[in-house]
C-alpha positions in Angstrom: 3.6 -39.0 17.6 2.8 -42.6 19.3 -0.6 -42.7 20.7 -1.6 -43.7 24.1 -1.8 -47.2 24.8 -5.2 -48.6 26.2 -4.4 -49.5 29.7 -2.7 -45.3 30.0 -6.1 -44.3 28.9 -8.0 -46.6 31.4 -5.6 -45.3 34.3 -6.0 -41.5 33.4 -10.4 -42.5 33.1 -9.8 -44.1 36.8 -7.6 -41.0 38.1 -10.1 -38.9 36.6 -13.7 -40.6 37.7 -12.6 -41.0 41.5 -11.8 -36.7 41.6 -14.9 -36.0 40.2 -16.6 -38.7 42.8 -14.7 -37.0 45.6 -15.3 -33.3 44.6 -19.3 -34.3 44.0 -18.9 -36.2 47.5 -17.6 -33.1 49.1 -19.7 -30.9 47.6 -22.9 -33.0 48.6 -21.6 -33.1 52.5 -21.0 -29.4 52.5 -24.5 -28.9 51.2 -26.1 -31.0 53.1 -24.5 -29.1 56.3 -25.6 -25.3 55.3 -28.4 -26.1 53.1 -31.7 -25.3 54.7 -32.4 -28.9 56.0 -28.7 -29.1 57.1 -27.2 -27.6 60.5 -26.4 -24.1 60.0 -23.1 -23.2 61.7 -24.7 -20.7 64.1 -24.5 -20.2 67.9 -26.0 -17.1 70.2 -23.5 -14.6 71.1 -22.7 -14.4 74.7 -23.4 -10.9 74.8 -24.3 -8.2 72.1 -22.4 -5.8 73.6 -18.9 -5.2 75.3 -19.6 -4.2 79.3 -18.2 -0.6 78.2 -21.6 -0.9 75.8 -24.0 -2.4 78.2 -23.0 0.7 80.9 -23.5 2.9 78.2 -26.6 1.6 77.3 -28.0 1.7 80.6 -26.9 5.2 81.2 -28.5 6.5 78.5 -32.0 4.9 79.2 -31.9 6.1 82.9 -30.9 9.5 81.4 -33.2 10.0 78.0 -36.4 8.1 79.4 -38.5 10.5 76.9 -36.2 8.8 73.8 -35.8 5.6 72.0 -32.5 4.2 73.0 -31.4 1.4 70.0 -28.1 -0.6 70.1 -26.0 -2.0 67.2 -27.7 -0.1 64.2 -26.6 -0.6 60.6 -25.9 3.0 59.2 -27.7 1.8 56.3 -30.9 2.4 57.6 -30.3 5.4 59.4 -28.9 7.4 56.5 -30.4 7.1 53.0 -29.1 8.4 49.6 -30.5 11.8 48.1 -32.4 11.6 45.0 -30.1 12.1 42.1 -27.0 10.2 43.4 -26.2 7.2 42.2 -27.5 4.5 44.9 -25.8 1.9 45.1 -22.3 3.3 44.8 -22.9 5.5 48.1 -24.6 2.9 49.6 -21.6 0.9 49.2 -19.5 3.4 50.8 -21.2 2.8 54.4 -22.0 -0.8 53.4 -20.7 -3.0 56.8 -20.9 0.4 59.3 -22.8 0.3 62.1 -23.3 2.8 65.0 -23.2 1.5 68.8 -26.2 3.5 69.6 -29.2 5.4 67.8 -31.1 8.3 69.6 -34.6 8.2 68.4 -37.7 10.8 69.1 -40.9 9.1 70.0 -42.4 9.7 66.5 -39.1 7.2 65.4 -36.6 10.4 64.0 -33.2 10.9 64.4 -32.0 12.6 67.5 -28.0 11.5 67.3 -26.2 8.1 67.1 -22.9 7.6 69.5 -20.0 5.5 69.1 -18.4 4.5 72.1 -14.2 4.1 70.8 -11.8 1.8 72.4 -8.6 1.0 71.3 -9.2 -0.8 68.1 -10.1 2.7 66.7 -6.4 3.6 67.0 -5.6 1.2 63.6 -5.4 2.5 60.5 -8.1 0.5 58.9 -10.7 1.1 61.2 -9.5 5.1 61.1 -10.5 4.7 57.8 -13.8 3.4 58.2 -14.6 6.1 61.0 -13.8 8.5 58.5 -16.3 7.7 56.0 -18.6 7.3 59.1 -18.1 10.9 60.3 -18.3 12.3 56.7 -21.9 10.2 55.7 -23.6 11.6 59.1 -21.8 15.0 58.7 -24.2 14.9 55.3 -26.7 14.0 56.2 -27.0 16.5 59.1 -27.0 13.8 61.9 -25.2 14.3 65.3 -22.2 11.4 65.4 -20.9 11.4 69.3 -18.0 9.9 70.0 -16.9 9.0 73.7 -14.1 6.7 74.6 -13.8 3.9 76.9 -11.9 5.4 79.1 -14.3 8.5 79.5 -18.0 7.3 79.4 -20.5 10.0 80.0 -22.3 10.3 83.2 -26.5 10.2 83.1 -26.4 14.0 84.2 -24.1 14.5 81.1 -25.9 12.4 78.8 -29.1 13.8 79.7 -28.2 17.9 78.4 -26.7 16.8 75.7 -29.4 14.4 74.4 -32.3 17.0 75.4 -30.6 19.5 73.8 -30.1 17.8 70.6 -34.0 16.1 70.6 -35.4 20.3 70.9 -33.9 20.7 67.5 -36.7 19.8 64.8 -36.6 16.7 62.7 -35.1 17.2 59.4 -37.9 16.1 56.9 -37.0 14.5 54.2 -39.3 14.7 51.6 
């Protein structure tokens, strides 16, 4: 086996030094623009919520004055895992869900949440997702609404259904 002659080895060094000078490079610049001193790559929204959202929003503040009306809640800190279950792999089940609104008593317990479904609910993977939705609040003993687009409730409509549900007693966890 013939050995590599000096000016092969020199070549494959050079090849070699200016890739690892270009990856540290790269890696520096990319730092430097999401570490904390760099610009993070964040803008405001133009809106948190979808105009069919924002009616419904407003309706249901007109209608339940007597309730806390929240928008855009993480299900993760509406529902919590019973003793005895293993956390973290439930938890992970309803990781990334959110409901478009959370019905809250004065005294900050649960009344219902609603989600408000358009058309991207008729794809399989979001089916999916609204399954496991239904099924954790189903659990838990939590009223999930759903109203479509196309259908949003009127104040006079959201008004009995809401009072009726916020007369039921708080479940108390203990």
């Amino acid at each position: 086996m013939k050995l590599p002659d000096l000016a092969s080895i020199l070549l494959i060094l050079a090849v070699v030094a200016v890739v690892v000078l270009r990856v540290v490079g790269w890696w520096r610049a990319n730092r430097r623009r999401t570490g904390p001193g760099g610009q993070w790559p964040f803008e405001a929204r133009r809106a948190v919520l979808s105009r069919p959202e924002a009616i419904l929003y407003e309706r249901l503040v007109r209608a339940c004055p007597q309730q806390i009306i929240l928008a855009q809640v993480q299900v993760s800190r509406i529902l919590e895992v019973r003793r005895g279950a293993p956390v973290q792999a439930w938890l992970n089940r309803i990781s990334r869900l959110s409901v478009d609104f959370l019905i809250l008593r004065r005294d900050m317990s649960v009344v219902a949440a609603i989600e408000l479904d358009d058309s991207s609910h008729a794809h399989p993977r979001r089916q999916e997702a609204d399954a496991r939705k239904n099924r954790a609040f189903e659990a838990a003993g939590v009223p999930l609404w759903r109203y479509s687009v196309q259908r949003i409730p009127d104040e006079a409509e959201l008004h009995t259904v809401v009072s009726a549900a916020a007369l039921e007693l708080p479940r108390i966890i203990p």
